[in-house]
C-alpha positions in Angstrom: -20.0 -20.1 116.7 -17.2 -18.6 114.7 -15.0 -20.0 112.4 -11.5 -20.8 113.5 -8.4 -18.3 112.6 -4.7 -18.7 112.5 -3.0 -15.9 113.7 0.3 -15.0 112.3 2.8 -17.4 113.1 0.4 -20.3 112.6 -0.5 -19.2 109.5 3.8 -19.3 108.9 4.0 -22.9 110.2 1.2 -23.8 108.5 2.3 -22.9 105.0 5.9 -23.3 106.0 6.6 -19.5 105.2 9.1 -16.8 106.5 6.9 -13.8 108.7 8.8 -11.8 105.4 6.7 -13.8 102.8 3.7 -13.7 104.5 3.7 -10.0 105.6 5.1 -9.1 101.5 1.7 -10.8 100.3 -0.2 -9.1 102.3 1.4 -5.7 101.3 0.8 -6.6 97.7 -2.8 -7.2 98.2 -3.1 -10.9 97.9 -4.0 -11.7 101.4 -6.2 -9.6 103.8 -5.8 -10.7 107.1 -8.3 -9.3 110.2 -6.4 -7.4 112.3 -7.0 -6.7 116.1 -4.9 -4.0 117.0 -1.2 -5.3 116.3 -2.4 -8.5 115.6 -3.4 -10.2 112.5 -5.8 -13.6 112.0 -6.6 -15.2 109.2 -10.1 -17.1 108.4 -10.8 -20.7 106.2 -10.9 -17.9 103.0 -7.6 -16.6 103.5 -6.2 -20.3 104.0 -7.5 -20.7 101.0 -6.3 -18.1 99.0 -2.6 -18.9 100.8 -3.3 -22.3 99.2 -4.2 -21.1 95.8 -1.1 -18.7 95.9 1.8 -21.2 96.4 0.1 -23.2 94.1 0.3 -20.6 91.5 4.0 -19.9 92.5 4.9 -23.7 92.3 3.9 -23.8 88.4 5.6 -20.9 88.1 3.1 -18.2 87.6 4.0 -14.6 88.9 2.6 -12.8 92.0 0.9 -10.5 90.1 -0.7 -13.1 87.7 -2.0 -14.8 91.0 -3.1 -11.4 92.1 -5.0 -10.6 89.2 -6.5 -13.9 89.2 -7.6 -13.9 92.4 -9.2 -10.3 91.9 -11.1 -11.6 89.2 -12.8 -14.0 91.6 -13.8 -11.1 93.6 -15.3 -9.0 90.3 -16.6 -11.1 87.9 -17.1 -15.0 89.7 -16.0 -18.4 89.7 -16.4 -19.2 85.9 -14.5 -15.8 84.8 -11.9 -17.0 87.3 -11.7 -20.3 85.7 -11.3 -18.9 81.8 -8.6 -16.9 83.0 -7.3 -19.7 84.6 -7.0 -22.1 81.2 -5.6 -19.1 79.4 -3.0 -19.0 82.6 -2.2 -22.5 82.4 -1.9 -22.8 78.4 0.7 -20.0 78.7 2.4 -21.6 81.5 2.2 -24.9 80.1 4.5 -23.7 76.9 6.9 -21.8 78.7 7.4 -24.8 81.0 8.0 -27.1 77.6 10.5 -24.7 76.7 12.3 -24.5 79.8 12.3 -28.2 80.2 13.6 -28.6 76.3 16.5 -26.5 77.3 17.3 -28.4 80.1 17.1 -31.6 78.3 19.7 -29.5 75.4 21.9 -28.6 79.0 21.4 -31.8 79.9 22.4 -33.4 76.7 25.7 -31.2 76.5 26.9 -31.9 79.8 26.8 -35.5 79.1 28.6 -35.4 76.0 31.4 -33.4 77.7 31.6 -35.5 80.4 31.9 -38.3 78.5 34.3 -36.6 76.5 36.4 -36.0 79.4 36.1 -39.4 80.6 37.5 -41.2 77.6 40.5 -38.5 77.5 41.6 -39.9 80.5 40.7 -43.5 80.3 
């Protein structure tokens, strides 16, 4: 028995995707679909690595990051994946502090003008 595939427009629905999206990460390499003449179908490994990537693009990481990581899966294994992945994450980890200090700084501003503005007219 095989194991079940999505074809294209499931796999869309299922991830919630444009046909764009999906059909851009396939042209940069990070999914590889079977394809039956026009059509494509993807299997439980490609749902997978669809998982992994808007994962990766929800903390922020870049596509190619998440393509290189995922090629070193396919090289080198599970536990080389997983040491790139800390040093991934401690990057990302700092450059999310930093955004989220500026925002707090934005934040903090806004306030004070606002409040600013308030008592001006009050």
């Amino acid at each position: 028995m095989s194991e079940p595939r999505l074809s294209f427009k499931e796999m869309c629905a299922r991830f919630d995707v444009t046909p764009r999206t999906l059909r851009y990460y396939e042209y940069i390499e990070l999914l590889h679909p079977e394809k039956e003449g026009r059509s494509r179908f993807y299997s439980a490994k490609e749902l997978a690595r669809m998982t992994l990537i808007l994962r990766g693009r929800r903390f922020g990481f870049s596509l190619e990051d998440i393509r290189q990581w995922l090629l070193i899966y396919e090289h080198e294994g599970t536990e080389a994946q997983m040491r790139e992945w800390l040093a991934l994450a401690d990057r990302q980890l700092v450059e999310l502090a930093e955004q989220k200090r500026q925002l707090e700084e934005t934040i903090t501003e806004l306030q004070n003008l606002r409040d600013t503005t308030a008592e001006t007219l009050g």
